[in-house]
N, C-alpha and C positions, 0 to 999 in steps of 0.2 A: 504494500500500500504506500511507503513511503517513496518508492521509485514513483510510484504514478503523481505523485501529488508533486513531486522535484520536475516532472515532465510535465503536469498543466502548468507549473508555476512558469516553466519558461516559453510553454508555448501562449503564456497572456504577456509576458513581458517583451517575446516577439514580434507578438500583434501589436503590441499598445507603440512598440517603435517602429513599426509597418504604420500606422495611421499618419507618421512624420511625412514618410513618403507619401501617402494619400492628400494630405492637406497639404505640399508642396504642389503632388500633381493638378490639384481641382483649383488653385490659385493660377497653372501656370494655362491649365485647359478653359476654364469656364467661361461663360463669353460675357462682356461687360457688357454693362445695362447703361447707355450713353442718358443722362442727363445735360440740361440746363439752366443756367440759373437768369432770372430778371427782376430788376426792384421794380416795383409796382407800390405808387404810394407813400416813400420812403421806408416800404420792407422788403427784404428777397424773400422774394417766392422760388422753387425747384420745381420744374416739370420733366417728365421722360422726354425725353428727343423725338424720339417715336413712340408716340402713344398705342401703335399697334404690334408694337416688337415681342417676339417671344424668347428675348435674351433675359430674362427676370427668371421663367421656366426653364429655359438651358443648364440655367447655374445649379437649379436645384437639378436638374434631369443627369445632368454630369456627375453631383457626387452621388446618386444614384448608382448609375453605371461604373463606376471608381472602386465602388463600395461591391456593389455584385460582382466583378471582376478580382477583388482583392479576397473578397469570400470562399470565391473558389479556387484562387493560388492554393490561400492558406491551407484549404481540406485538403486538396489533395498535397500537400507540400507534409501534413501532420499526419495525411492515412499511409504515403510511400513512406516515410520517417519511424512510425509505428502504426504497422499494417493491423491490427485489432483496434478495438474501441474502447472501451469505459467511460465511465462516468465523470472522473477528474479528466479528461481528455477535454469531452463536449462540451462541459462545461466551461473551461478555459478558453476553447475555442470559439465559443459564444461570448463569453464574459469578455476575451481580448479582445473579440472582435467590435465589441459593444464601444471599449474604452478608446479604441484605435479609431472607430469614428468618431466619436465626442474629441481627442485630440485634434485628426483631422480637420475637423470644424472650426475649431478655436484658432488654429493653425492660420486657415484661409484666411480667416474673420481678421485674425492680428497680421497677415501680410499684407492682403489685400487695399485695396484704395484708402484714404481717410475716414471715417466714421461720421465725423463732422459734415455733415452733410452742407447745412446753409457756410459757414466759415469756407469750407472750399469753393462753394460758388463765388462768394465773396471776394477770395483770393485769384479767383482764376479770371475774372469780369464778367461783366452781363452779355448775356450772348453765348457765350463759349461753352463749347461742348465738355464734358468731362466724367469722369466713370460714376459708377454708384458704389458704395463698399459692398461690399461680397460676404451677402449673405445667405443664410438656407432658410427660405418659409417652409417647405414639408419638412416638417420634424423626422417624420417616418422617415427619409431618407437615411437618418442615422441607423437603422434596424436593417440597412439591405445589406453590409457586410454579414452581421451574424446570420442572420436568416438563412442567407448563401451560402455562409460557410459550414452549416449545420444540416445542412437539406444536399449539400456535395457531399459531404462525412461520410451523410447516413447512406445515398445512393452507393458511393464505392465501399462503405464495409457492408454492405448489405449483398452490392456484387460480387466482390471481390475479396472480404475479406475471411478467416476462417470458420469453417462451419464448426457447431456445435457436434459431440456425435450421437448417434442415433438408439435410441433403446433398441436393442432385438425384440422383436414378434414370441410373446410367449408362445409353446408348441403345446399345440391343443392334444 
């Protein structure tokens, strides 16, 4: 039992420095959300640039996809590694998965554009185009790594990994 628990504890400590990678890639991939700013009245107002854009959805749609592709390294990365399952396995594997996106996220959030939304219009003049910071409205998107990486687990040890064996047929 203690082997197994030394083996989830580093495969969450894996994952949770896998989400560094994640929330580099989903800053470097996601697609900016072009803003504007204009005073109206002596206050600045922020408008989307294009009001019909679906770079706001992208961003979430990306760590989505970031997230389900890192799910499924990971399984099969911890089912070729240790080809059985248990319980401290899927667990960490979930649980790292969990924390690797909530990283990720904070990650993007602190590299991404200024937060300050009206002050960068401000800085930048009225008129001029400039990004939105980089955020996630579906929450859910944090749950597509573990999902994935739990739902690929279970598909290859289910395939692939060792079978239980079999009672004999009592003889009548």
């Amino acid at each position: 039992m203690k082997a197994e628990i030394r083996t989830a504890a580093v495969i969450t400590v894996a994952s949770v420095l896998g989400g560094v990678l994640l929330g580099l890639l989903w800053w470097w991939l996601a697609p900016h959300v072009p803003l504007v700013g204009d005073e109206v009245d002596k206050s600045w107002v922020v408008y989307l640039k294009d009001s019909e854009g679906e770079q706001a959805i992208g961003v979430d749609g990306t760590f989505a996809l970031l997230g389900l592709a890192f799910g499924l390294v990971s399984a099969v990365v911890v089912f070729l590694l240790r080809r059985r399952g248990g319980v401290p396995v899927v667990v960490a594997l979930g649980l790292g998965g969990l924390l690797g996106s909530w990283l990720a996220w904070r990650l993007g959030v602190w590299l991404g554009p200024e937060s300050d939304v009206l002050a960068h219009a401000q800085s930048v003049g009225k008129g001029v185009t400039f990004s939105a910071p980089l955020k996630l409205s579906a929450k859910g998107a944090l749950l597509a790594w573990p999902f994935a990486g739990l739902l690929a687990h279970l598909g290859l040890t289910a395939l692939f990994g060792p079978r239980d064996p079999e009672a004999p047929y009592p003889q009548a």
